[in-house]
C-alpha positions, 0 to 999 in steps of 0.5 A, a space after each residue: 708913701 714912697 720918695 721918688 726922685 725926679 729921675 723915678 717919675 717914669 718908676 712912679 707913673 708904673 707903680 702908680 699904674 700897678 696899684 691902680 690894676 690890682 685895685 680893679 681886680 687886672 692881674 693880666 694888666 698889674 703882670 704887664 706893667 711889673 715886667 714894665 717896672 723891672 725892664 725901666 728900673 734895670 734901665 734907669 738905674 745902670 745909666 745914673 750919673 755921679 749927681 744921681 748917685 748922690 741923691 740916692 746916697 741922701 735919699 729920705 728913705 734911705 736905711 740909716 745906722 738904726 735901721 741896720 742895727 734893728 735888723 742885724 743884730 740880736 739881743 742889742 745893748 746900747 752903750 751911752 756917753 762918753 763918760 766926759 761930757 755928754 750922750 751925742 744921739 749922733 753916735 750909736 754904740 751897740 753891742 750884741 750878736 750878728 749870726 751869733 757873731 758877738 759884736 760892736 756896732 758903731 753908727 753915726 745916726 741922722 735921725 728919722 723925723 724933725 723932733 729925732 733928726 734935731 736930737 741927732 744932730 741931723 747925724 753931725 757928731 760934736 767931739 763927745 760922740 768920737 769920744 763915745 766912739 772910742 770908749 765903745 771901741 775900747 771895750 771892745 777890744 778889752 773882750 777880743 770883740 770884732 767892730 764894725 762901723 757904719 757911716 753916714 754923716 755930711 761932715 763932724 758939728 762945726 759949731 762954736 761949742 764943737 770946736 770949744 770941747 776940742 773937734 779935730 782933737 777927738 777926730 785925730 785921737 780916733 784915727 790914731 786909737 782905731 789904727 792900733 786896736 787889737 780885735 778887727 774893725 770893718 767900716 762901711 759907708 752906707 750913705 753920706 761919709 763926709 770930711 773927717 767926720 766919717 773918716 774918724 770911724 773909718 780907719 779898719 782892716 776893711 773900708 767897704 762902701 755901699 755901691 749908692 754910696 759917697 766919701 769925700 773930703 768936702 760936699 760936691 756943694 762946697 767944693 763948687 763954691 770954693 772952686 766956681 763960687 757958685 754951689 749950684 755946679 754939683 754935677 761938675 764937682 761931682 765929675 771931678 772930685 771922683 767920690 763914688 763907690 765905683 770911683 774909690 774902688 778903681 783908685 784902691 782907697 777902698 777895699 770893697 764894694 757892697 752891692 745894695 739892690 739895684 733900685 737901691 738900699 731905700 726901696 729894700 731894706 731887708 735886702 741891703 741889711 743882709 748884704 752888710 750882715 753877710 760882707 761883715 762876716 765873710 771879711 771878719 773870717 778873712 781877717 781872721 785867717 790872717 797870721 797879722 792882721 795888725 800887719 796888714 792893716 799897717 801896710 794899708 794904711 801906708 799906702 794912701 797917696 801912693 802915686 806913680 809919676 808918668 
């Protein structure tokens, strides 16, 4: 059964009606209301706000990293643990091919289900996951090996046993690591990028968000709290923080938008994986081209927080 949200109850009532003239045998009538359904979803969904675009970003349906993984890349091998302490299932690296393109994928995994979502961690890596992050990136680079990372988290663990095995180390450690690897990194949000907690595998020649995406410093819940203390001003932080797709990209703190479909990455999947199949490897063809694309990267890095006083 489909998710609907509480600005798609007009999208429900249709589909519901169109499944109700296809039972009856009404193609005339199930022909009206999917023209019906294409017009109101068109409409809904070129008017949402940046709270709606949220709620589409944490959507239950929406594609996570495995799903991606599952539809892009051939002949997949997992890589597990970080050869420290543990297997973080929070983090996922594989390797295999995208269009016979030999790659690395690196994913933060929120899980599907009470039992999966509890192993996963509910998508929050602990340190050995960055850890694992990084060793997968580093064989990577050992076989010239382009990466891409997909990012979907609220935020790095904060537990006690988190903070005990060294978070913000390992955080600082992939920042640091993923700046100077030799072979080209694409990152891209396709849900939730939260604090340093996506930020640690999202440093690469390019940051691409999915256009129903979201990447910020603190949950628009958190930031309400701190500011209004009251979590339930969203909306209002969700104004003022400026952390959609469309917000980043107007002030370049990132590099692309992928255009997911206009009902959203949740209501085809098929249609969102090609969509970062065929970005990975236009923007790995482009970084190729680059005499130094080390360079490049450098002076993009760099140039966060530049500012102009008027």
């Amino acid at each position: 059964m489909a998710t609907y949200l509480d600005f798609e109850e007009k999208l429900k009532n249709i589909q519901d009606e169109i499944e109700s003239a296809r039972i009856k045998g009404d193609f005339h009538a199930q022909e009206i209301l999917e023209e019906s359904l294409q017009k109101e979803t068109q409409k809904i969904y070129s008017q949402m706000s940046d709270y709606q675009k949220i709620q589409i970003a944490r959507h239950p349906d929406r594609p996570y990293a495995m799903d991606y993984i599952d539809l892009i890349l051939d002949q997949k091998h997992e890589i597990h643990g970080d050869r420290h302490f543990h297997d973080d299932k929070a983090i996922v690296c594989f390797l295999g091919y995208i269009d016979g393109q030999k790659t690395m994928i690196i994913g933060e995994e929120k899980g599907r289900g009470t039992k999966n979502k509890l192993e996963r961690n509910f998508g929050m890596p602990n340190p050995e996951g960055y850890r694992k992050a990084l060793r997968a990136a580093k064989l990577a680079e050992k076989f010239d090996i382009p990466i891409l990372m997909l990012v979907d988290t609220a935020g790095a663990y904060p537990g006690i046993g988190a903070e005990e095995r060294g978070q913000s180390e390992a955080i600082a450690k992939n920042l640091q690591e993923f700046a100077n690897l030799k072979v080209p990194t694409i990152s891209i949000i396709i849900g939730e990028g939260g604090s340093g907690g996506a930020l640690a595998i999202a440093v690469a020649d390019r940051l691409a968000m999915m256009s129903y995406s979201v990447f910020s410093v603190i949950s628009p819940e958190g930031c309400s709290a701190i500011l209004w203390n009251d979590p339930s001003k969203i909306e209002s932080a969700m104004k003022a923080m400026k952390i959609t797709a469309q917000d980043l990209k107007h002030y370049n703190l990132i590099d692309d938008i992928v255009e997911e479909p206009l009902n959203g990455a949740h209501r085809n999947k098929q249609a969102a994986a090609r969509a970062i199949k065929d970005y990975f490897l236009t923007a790995l063809n482009e970084i190729k081209s680059q005499k130094d694309f080390l360079s490049k990267r450098y002076e993009k890095l760099m140039n966060y927080g530049d500012f102009k006083t008027l």
